[in-house]
RODO-2510 file (C-alpha; in nm, 4 decimals, decimal comma):
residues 506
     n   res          X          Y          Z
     1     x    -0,5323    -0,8573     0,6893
     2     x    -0,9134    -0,7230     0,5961
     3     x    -1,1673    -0,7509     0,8738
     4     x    -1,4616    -0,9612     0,7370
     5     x    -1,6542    -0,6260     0,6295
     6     x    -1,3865    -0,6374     0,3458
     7     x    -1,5504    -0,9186     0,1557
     8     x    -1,8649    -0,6266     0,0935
     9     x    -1,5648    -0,4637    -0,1504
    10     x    -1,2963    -0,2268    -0,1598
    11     x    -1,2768     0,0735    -0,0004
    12     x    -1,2467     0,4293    -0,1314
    13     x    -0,9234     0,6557    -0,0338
    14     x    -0,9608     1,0041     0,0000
    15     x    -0,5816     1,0598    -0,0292
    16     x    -0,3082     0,8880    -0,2320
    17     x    -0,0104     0,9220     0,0330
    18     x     0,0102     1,0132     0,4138
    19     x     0,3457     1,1342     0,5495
    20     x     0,4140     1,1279     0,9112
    21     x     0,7468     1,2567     0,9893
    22     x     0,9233     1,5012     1,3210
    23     x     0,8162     1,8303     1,2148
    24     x     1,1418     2,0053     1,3932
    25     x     1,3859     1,7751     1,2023
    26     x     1,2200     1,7210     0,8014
    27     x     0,9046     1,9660     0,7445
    28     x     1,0540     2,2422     0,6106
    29     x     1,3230     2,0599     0,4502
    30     x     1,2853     1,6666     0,3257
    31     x     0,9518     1,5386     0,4159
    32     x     0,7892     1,9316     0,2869
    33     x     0,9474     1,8898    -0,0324
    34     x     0,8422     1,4994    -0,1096
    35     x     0,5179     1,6324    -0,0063
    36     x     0,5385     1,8925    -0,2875
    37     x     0,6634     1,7007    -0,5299
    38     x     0,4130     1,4690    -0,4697
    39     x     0,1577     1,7034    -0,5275
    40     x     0,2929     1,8513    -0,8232
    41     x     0,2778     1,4795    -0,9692
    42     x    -0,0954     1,4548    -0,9002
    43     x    -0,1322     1,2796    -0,5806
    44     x    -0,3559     1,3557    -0,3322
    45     x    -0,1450     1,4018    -0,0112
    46     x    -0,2057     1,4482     0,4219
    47     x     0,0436     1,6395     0,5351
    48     x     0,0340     1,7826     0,9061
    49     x     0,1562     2,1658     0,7899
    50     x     0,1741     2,2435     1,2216
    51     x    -0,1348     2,4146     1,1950
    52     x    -0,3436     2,1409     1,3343
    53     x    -0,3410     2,2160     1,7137
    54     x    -0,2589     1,9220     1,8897
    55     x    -0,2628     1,7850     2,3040
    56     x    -0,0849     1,5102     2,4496
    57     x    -0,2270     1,3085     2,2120
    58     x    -0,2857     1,3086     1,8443
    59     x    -0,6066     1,4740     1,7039
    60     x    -0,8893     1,3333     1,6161
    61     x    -0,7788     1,5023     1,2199
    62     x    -0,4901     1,2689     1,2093
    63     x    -0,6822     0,9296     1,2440
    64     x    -0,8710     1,0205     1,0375
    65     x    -0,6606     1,1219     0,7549
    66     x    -0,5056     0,7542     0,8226
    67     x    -0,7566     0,5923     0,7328
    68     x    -0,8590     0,7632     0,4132
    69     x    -0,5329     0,6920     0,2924
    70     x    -0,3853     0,3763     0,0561
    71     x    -0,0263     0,4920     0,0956
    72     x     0,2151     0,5525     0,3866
    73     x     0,5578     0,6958     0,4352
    74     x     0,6879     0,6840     0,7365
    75     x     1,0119     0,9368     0,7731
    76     x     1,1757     0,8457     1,0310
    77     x     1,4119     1,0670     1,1301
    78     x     1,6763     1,1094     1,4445
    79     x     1,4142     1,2645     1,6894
    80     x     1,1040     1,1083     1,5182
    81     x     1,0645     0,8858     1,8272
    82     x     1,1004     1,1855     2,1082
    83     x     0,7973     1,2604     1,9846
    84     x     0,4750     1,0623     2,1345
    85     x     0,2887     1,2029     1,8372
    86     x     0,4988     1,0643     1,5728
    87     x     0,4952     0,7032     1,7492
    88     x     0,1075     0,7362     1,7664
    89     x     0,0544     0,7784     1,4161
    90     x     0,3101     0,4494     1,3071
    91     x     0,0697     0,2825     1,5351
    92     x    -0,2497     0,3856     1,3871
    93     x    -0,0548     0,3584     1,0582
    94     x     0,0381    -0,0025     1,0862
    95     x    -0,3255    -0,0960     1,2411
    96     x    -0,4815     0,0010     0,9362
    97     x    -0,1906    -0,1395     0,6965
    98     x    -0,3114    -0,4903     0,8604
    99     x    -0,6616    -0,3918     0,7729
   100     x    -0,5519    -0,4786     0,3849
   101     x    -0,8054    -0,3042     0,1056
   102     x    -0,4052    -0,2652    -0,0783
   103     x    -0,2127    -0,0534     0,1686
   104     x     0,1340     0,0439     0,1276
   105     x     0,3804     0,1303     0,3861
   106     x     0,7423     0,2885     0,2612
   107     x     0,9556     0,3949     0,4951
   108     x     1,2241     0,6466     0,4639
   109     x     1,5119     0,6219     0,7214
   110     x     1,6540     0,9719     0,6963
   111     x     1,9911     0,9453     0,7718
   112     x     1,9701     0,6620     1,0759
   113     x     2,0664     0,3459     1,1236
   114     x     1,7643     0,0714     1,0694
   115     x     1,9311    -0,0954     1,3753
   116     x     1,8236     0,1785     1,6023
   117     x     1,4268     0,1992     1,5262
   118     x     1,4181    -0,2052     1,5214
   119     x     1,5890    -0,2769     1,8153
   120     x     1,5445     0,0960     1,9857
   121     x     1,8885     0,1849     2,0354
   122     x     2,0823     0,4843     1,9399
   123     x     1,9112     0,8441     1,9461
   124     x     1,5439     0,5855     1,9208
   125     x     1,6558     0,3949     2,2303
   126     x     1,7291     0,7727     2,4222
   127     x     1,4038     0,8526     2,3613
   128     x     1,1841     0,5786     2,4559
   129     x     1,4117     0,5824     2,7623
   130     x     1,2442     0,9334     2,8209
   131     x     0,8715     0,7980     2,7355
   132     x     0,8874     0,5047     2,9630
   133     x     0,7471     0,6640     3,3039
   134     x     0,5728     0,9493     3,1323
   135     x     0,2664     0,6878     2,9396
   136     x     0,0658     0,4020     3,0131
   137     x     0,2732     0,0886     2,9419
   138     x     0,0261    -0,0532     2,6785
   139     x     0,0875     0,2500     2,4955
   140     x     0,4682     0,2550     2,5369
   141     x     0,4173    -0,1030     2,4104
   142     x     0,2314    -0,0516     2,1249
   143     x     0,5269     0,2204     2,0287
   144     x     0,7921    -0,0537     2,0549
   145     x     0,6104    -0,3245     1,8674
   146     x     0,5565    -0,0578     1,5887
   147     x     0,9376     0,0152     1,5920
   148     x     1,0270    -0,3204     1,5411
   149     x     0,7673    -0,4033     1,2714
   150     x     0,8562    -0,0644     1,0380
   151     x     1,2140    -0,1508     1,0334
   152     x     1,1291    -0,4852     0,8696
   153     x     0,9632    -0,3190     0,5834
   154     x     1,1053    -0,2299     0,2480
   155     x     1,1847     0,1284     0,2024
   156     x     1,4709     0,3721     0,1549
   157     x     1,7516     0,4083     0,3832
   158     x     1,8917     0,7421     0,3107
   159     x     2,2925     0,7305     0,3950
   160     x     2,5412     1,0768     0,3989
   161     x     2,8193     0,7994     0,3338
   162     x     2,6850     0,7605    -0,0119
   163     x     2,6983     1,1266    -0,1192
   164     x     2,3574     1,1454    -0,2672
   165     x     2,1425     1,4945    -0,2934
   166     x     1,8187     1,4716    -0,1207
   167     x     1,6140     1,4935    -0,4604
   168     x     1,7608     1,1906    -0,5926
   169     x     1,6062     1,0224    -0,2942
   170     x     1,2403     1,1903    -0,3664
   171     x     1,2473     1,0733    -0,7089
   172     x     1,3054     0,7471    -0,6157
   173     x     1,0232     0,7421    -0,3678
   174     x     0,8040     0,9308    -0,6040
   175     x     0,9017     0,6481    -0,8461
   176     x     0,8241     0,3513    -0,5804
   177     x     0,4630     0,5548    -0,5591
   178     x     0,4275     0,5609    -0,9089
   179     x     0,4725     0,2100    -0,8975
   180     x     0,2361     0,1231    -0,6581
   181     x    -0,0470     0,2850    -0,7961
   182     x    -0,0444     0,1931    -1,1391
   183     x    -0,0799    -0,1269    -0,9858
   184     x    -0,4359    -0,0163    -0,8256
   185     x    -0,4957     0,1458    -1,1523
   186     x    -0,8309     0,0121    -1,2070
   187     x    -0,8071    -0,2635    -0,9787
   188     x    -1,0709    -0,1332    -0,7115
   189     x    -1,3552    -0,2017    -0,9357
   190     x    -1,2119    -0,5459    -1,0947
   191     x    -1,1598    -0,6593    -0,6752
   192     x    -1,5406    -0,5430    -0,6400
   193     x    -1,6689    -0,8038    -0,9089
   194     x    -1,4875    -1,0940    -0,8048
   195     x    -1,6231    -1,0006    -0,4222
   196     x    -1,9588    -1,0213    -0,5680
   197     x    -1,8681    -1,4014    -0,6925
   198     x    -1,6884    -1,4672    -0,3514
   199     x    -2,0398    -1,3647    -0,1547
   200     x    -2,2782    -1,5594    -0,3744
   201     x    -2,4091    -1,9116    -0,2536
   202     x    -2,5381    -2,1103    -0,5767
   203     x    -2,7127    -2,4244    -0,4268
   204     x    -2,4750    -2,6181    -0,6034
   205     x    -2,2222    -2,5433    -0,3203
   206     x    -2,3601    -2,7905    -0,0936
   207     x    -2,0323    -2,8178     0,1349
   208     x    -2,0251    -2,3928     0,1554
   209     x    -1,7215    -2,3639    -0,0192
   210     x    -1,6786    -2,1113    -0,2873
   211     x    -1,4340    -2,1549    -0,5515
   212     x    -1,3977    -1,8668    -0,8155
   213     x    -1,1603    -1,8427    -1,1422
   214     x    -1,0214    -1,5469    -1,2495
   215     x    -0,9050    -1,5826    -1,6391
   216     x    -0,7309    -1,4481    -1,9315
   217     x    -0,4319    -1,4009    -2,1468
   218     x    -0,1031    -1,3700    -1,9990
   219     x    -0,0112    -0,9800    -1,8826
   220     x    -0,3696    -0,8641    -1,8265
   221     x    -0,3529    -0,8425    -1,4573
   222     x    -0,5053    -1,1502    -1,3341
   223     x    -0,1935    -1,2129    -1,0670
   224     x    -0,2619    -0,8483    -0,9486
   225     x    -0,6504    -0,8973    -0,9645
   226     x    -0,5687    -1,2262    -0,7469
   227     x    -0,3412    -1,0545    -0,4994
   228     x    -0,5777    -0,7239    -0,4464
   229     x    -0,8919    -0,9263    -0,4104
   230     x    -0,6592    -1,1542    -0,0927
   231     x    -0,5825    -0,8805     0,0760
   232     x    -0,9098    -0,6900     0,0689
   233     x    -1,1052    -1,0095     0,1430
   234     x    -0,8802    -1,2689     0,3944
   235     x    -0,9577    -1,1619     0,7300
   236     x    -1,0201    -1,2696     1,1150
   237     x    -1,3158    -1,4673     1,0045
   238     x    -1,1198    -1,7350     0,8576
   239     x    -0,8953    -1,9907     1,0640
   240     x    -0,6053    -1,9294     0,7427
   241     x    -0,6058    -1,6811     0,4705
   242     x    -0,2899    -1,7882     0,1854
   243     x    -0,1487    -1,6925    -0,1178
   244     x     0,0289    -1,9302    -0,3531
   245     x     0,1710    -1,7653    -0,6607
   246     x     0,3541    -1,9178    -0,9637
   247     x     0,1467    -2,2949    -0,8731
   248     x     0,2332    -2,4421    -1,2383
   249     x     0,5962    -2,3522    -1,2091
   250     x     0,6045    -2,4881    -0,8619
   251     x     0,4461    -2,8127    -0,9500
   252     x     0,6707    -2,8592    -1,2288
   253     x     0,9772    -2,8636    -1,0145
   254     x     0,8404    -3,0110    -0,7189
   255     x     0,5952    -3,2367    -0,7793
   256     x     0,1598    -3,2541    -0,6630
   257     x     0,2239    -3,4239    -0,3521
   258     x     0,4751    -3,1717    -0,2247
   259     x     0,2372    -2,8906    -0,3607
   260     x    -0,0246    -3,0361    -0,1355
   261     x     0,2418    -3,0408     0,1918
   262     x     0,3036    -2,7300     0,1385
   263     x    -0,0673    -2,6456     0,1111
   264     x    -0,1180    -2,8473     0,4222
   265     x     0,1427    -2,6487     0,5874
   266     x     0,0466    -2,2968     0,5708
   267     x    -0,3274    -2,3861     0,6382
   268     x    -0,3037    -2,6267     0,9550
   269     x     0,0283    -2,3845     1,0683
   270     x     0,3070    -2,6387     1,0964
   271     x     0,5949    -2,8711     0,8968
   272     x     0,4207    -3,1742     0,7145
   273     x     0,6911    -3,2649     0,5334
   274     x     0,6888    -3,6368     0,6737
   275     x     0,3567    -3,7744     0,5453
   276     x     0,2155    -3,8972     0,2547
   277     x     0,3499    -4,2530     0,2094
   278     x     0,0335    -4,3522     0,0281
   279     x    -0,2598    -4,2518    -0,1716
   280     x    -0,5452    -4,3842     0,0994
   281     x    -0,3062    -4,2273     0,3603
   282     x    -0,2436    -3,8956     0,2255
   283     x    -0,6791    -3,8494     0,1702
   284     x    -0,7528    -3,9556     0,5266
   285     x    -0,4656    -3,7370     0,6816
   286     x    -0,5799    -3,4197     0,4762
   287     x    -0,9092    -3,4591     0,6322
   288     x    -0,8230    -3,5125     0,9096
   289     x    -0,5963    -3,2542     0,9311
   290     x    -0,7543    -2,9954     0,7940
   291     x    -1,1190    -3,0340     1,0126
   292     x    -1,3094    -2,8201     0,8535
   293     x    -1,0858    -2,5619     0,8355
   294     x    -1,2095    -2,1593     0,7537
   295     x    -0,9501    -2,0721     0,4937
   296     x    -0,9425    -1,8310     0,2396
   297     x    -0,7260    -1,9489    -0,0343
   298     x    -0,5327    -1,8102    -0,3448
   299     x    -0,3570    -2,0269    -0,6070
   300     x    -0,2157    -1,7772    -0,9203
   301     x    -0,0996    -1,9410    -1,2655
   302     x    -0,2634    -2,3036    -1,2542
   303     x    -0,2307    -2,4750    -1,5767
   304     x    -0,2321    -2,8493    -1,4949
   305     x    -0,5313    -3,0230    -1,4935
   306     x    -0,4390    -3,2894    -1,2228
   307     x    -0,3346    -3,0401    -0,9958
   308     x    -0,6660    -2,8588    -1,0524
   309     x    -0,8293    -3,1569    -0,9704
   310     x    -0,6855    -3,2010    -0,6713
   311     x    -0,7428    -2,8414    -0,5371
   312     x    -1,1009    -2,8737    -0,6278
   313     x    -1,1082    -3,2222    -0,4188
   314     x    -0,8839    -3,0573    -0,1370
   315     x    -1,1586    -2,7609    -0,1356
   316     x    -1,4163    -3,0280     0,0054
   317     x    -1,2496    -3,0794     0,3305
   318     x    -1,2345    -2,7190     0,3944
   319     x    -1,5081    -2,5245     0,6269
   320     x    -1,8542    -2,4125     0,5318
   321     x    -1,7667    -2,0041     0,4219
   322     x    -1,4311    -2,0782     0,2999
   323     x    -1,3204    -1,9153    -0,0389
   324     x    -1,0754    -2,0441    -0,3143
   325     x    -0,9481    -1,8455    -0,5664
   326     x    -0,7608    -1,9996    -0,8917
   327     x    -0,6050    -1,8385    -1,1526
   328     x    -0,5425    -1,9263    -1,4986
   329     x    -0,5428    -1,8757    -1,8409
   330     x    -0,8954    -2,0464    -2,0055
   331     x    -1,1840    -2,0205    -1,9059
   332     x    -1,2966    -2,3687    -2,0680
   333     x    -1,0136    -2,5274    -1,8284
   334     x    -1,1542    -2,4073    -1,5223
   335     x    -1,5540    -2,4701    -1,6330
   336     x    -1,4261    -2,8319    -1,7106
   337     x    -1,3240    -2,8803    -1,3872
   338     x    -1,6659    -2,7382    -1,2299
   339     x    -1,5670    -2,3886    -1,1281
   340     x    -1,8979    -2,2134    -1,2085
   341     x    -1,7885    -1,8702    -1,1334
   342     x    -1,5245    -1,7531    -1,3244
   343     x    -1,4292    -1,3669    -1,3897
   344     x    -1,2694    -1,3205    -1,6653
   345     x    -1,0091    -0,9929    -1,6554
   346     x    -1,1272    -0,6836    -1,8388
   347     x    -0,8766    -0,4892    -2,0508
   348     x    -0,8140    -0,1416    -1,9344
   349     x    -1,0798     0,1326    -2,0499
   350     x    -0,9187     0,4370    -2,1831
   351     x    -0,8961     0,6737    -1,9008
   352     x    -0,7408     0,3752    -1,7065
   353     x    -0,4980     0,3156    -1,9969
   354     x    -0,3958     0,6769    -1,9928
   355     x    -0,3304     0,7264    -1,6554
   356     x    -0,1298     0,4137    -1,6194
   357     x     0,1073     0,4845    -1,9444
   358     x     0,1407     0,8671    -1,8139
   359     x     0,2541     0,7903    -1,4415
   360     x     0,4956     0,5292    -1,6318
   361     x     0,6198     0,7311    -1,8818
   362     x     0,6056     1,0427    -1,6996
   363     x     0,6026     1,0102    -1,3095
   364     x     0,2677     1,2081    -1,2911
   365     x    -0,0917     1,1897    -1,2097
   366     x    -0,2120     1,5221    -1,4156
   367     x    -0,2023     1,4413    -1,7844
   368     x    -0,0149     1,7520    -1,9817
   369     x    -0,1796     1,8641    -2,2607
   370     x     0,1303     1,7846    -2,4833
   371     x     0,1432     1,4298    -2,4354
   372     x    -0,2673     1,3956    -2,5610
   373     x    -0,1394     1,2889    -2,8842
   374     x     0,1360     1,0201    -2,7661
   375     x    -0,0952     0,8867    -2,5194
   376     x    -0,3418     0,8383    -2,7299
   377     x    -0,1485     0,6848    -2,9995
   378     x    -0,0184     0,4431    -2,7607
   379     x    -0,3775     0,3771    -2,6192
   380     x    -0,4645     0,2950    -2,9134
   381     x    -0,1759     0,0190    -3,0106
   382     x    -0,2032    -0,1229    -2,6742
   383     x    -0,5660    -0,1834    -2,7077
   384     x    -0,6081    -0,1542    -2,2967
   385     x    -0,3599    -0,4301    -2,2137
   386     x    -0,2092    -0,3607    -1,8945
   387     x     0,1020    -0,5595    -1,9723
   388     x     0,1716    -0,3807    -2,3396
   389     x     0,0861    -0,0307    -2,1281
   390     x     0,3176    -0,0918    -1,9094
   391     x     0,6417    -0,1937    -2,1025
   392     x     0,5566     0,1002    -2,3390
   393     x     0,5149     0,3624    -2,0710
   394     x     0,8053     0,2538    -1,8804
   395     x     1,0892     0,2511    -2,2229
   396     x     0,9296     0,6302    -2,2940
   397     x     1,0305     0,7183    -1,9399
   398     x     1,2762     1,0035    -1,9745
   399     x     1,2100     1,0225    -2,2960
   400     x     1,1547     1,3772    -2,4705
   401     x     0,8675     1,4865    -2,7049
   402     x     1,0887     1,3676    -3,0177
   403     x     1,2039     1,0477    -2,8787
   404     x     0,8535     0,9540    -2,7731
   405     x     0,7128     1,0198    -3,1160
   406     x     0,9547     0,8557    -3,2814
   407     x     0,8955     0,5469    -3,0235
   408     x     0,5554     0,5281    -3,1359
   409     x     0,5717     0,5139    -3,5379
   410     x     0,8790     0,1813    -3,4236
   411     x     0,5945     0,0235    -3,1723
   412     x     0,2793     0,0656    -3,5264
   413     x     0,5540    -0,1133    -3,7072
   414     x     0,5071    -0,3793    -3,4792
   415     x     0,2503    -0,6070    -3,6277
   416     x    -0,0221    -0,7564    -3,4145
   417     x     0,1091    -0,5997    -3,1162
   418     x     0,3748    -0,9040    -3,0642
   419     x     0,4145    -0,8792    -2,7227
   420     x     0,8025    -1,0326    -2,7612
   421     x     0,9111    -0,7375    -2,9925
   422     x     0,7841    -0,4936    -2,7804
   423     x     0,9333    -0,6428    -2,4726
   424     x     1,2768    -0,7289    -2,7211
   425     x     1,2368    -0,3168    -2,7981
   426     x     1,3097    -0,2342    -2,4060
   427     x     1,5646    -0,5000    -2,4730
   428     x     1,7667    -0,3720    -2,7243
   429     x     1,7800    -0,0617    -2,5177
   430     x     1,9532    -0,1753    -2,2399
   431     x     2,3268    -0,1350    -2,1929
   432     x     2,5209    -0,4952    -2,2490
   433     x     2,5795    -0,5782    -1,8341
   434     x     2,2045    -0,5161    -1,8242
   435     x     2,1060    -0,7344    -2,0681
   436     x     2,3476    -0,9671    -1,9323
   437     x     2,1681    -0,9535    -1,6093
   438     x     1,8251    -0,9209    -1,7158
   439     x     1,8850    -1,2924    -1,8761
   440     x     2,0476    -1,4234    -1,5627
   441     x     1,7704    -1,3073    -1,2964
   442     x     1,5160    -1,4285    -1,5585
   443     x     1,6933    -1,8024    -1,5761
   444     x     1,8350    -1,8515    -1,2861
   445     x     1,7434    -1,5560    -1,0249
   446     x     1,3564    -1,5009    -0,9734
   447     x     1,2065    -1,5203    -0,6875
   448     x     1,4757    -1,4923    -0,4844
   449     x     1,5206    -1,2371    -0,2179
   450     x     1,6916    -0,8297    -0,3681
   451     x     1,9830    -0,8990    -0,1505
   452     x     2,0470    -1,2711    -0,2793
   453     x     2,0053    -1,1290    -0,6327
   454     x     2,2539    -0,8479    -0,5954
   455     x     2,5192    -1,0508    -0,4234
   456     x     2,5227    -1,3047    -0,6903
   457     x     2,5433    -1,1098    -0,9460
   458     x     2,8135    -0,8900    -0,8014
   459     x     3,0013    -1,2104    -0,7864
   460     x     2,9567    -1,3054    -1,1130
   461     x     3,0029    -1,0306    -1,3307
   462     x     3,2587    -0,8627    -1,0798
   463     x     3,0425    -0,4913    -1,0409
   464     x     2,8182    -0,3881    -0,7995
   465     x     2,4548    -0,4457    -0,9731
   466     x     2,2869    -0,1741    -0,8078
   467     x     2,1984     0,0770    -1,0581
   468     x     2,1785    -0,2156    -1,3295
   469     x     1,8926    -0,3668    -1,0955
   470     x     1,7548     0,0137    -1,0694
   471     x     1,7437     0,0468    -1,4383
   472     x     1,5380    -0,3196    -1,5237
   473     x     1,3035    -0,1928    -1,2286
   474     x     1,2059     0,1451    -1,3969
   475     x     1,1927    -0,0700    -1,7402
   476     x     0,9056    -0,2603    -1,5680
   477     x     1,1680    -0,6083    -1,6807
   478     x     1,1647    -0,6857    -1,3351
   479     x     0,9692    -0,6148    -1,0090
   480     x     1,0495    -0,6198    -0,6355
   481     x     0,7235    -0,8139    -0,4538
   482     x     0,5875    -0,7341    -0,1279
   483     x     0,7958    -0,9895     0,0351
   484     x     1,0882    -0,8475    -0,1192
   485     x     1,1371    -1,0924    -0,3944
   486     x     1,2818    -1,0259    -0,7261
   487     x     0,9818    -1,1372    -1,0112
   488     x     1,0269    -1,1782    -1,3902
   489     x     0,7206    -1,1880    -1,5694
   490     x     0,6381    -1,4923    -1,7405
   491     x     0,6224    -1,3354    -2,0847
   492     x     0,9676    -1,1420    -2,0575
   493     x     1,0976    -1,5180    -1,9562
   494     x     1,0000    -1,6141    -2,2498
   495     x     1,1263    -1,3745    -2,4294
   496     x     1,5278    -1,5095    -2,2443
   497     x     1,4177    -1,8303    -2,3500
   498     x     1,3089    -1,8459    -2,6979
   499     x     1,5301    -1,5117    -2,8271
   500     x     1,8315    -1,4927    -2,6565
   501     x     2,1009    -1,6468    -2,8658
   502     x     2,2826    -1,9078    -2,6526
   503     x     2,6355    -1,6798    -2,6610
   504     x     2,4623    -1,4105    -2,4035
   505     x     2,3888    -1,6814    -2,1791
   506     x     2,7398    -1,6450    -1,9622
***
């Protein structure tokens, strides 16, 4: 989480990516080629090339570096934990990953078992063995906590067992990087102007609260808008900082009152699933309950007007400094209900708009001077709309100079950039099992957890859905979230919905 300094606005990175890894087992193998790969792509990398002179103890060069950097990958290889070095950078790595301002951490297990750095066994547990009498034990600690957190973090587990050449591997993570920053594409600026609501006090806000809206039409970023501004603004200053995505969908299945347990839940910090057996009941046990409460708050995709009345009502038994954040699509639905500051999400400009369709049409941060004339053409039909951008950049992907021009003249023939046909385009393209798939994750499968997805769909359709799932992630159809859940965007659900004939459905 961001200390309270966060809420003064993002912070600037000098590098893209920071790779710690065991110099004697990866640097002149693995981690030195991701590194130049990496590079080659555009990103701005630290990487320790053993000429830094180092003690007993990392130099003051490798904090540093740390934090100036958004991204980290961890490789952790089969001596990465002999050395003290190595363990003091995942520590200094995952202190400033809890900082927030939209850090990354990916770690690569290079041929080792996850087992052995969570619970320290194996070649990790033969090696803290050796560190225990040699350091401080807050230190040794510290090395053991940062184990066990790292392991729990999605990344890529490298495995001889499945016969894959090392480059396959650093595409994939180059991919996953791609990913990630097209996501902060723009976004640092965007987090800085809702901060700048979030820290002014109208004296309308007599109780201290401050409730912002973030609007505009679906796919132009206002979920990732929410989500950046969270993590660079939550912090130790408030008693409970939480995120509540997908609120409208939620409601609809589950009803206000169990909206506001939940609600209750997360903020006060235990199970509330009990109360509530009347109206005059449920007001004086929120209040009670919640006792002026410090909370930062996030609620993404609200479209009901009772339940925005009721957030804005549940907002007055919060703290003085507390912050709510609501999402949604009009502006004139949030002013109705008496949000007064409301940011509405900008479309991308065009250097924003070109760097996100070239990292997702062509894995890179530099901008070859024959794609100029495809990017701009596409600029141009997408009119800076991240979601359009996105779909487009990722269906060129792979794509050579022909095939992307002829992509083009079939996405102008595509009147009034209907987002459905250009999302039914990447459709079309997809192998039958895929499409097959894509419809069941998007009916019956989001949000779930990768590994629920994968073993149901194994099960049903009799084939391990590994590459399948691979393929709808690099088509930008689907998305893996931080928590490891699989997402479907709202408009490629409707797309299932309202254009899949009712045969693909099994």
């Amino acid at each position: 989480m961001q200390t309270p300094s966060g809420l003064l606005g993002p912070k600037a990175f000098r590098y893209s990516t920071f790779i710690s890894f065991r110099g004697s087992d990866t640097r002149c193998g693995f981690s030195g080629f991701l590194n130049k790969y990496l590079i080659d792509r555009g990103f701005r990398t630290f990487f320790d090339d053993g000429e830094l002179e180092r003690g007993t103890q990392i130099t003051v060069e490798i904090p540093k570096a740390i934090e100036e950097s958004r991204i980290f990958i961890p490789v952790l290889s089969e001596n990465y934990a002999s050395s003290s070095f190595c363990l003091d950078e995942l520590v200094k790595i995952l202190e400033e990953f809890k900082k927030g301002n939209g850090r990354w951490v990916f770690p690569v297990f290079y041929y080792i078992n996850i087992s052995d750095v969570k619970n320290q066994t194996g070649s990790y547990g033969q090696a803290l063995a050796v560190h225990k009498n040699r350091v401080m034990p807050e230190r040794f600690e510290k090395w053991i906590n940062a184990l066990a957190s790292v392991a729990d973090f999605r990344g890529c587990h490298m495995e001889r067992a499945r016969g894959i050449y090392e480059f396959r591997y650093i595409y994939e993570i180059i991919q996953e990087v791609s990913k990630h920053v097209a996501c902060s594409i723009g976004l640092d600026h965007r987090v800085e102007k809702v901060m700048r609501y979030l820290n002014s006090s109208p004296r309308s806000d007599d109780d201290g609260v401050c409730l912002v809206g973030i609007c505009g039409v679906p796919g132009i970023g206002k979920t990732t808008l929410a989500r950046g501004v969270y993590h660079f603004g939550g912090g130790t200053e408030f008693d409970s900082c939480c995120f509540f995505d997908n609120v409208g969908e939620y409601v609809k299945k589950h009803g206000l009152v169990h909206l506001q347990q939940m609600l209750l839940s997360a903020i006060v910090g235990h199970n509330n699933s009990t109360m509530f057996e009347n109206v005059d009941e449920r007001v004086w046990k929120i209040k009670h309950m919640l006792n002026q409460k410090k909370v930062f708050l996030v609620l993404e995709d609200v479209h009901d007007s009772e339940v925005l009345k009721a957030i804005v009502k549940l907002s007055t038994f919060f703290g003085s400094g507390s912050k709510v954040i609501i999402t949604a699509r009009e502006k004139c639905f949030l002013e109705f209900h008496g949000i007064k500051r409301i940011y509405e999400v900008e479309r991308m400009n065009k250097t924003e708009a070109f760097q996100l369709l070239n990292l997702k049409a062509f894995d890179s941060m530099n901008i070859s001077p024959c794609h100029v004339t495809i990017l701009e053409g596409l600029e141009t039909y997408a009119s800076g709309h991240p979601f359009i951008l996105e779909m487009i950049g990722s269906y060129l992907s792979g794509k050579s100079m022909e095939e992307c021009e002829s992509a083009l003249h079939q996405y102008k023939e595509i009147s009034n950039r209907d987002i459905k046909k250009i999302l039914q385009v990447s459709f079309d393209a997809l192998e039958k099992s895929q499409q097959n798939m894509l419809i069941h994750i998007a009916l019956h499968l989001r949000e779930q957890e990768l590994e629920m997805v994968e073993n149901l769909l194994h099960r049903k359709y009799g084939v391990c859905p590994k590459y399948d799932i691979r393929v709808l992630l690099n088509k930008s159809l689907i998305k893996i979230n931080e928590n490891g859940h699989v997402i479907v965007h709202v408009l490629t659900q409707d797309m299932v919905r309202d254009d899949i004939p009712v045969e693909d459905l099994g």
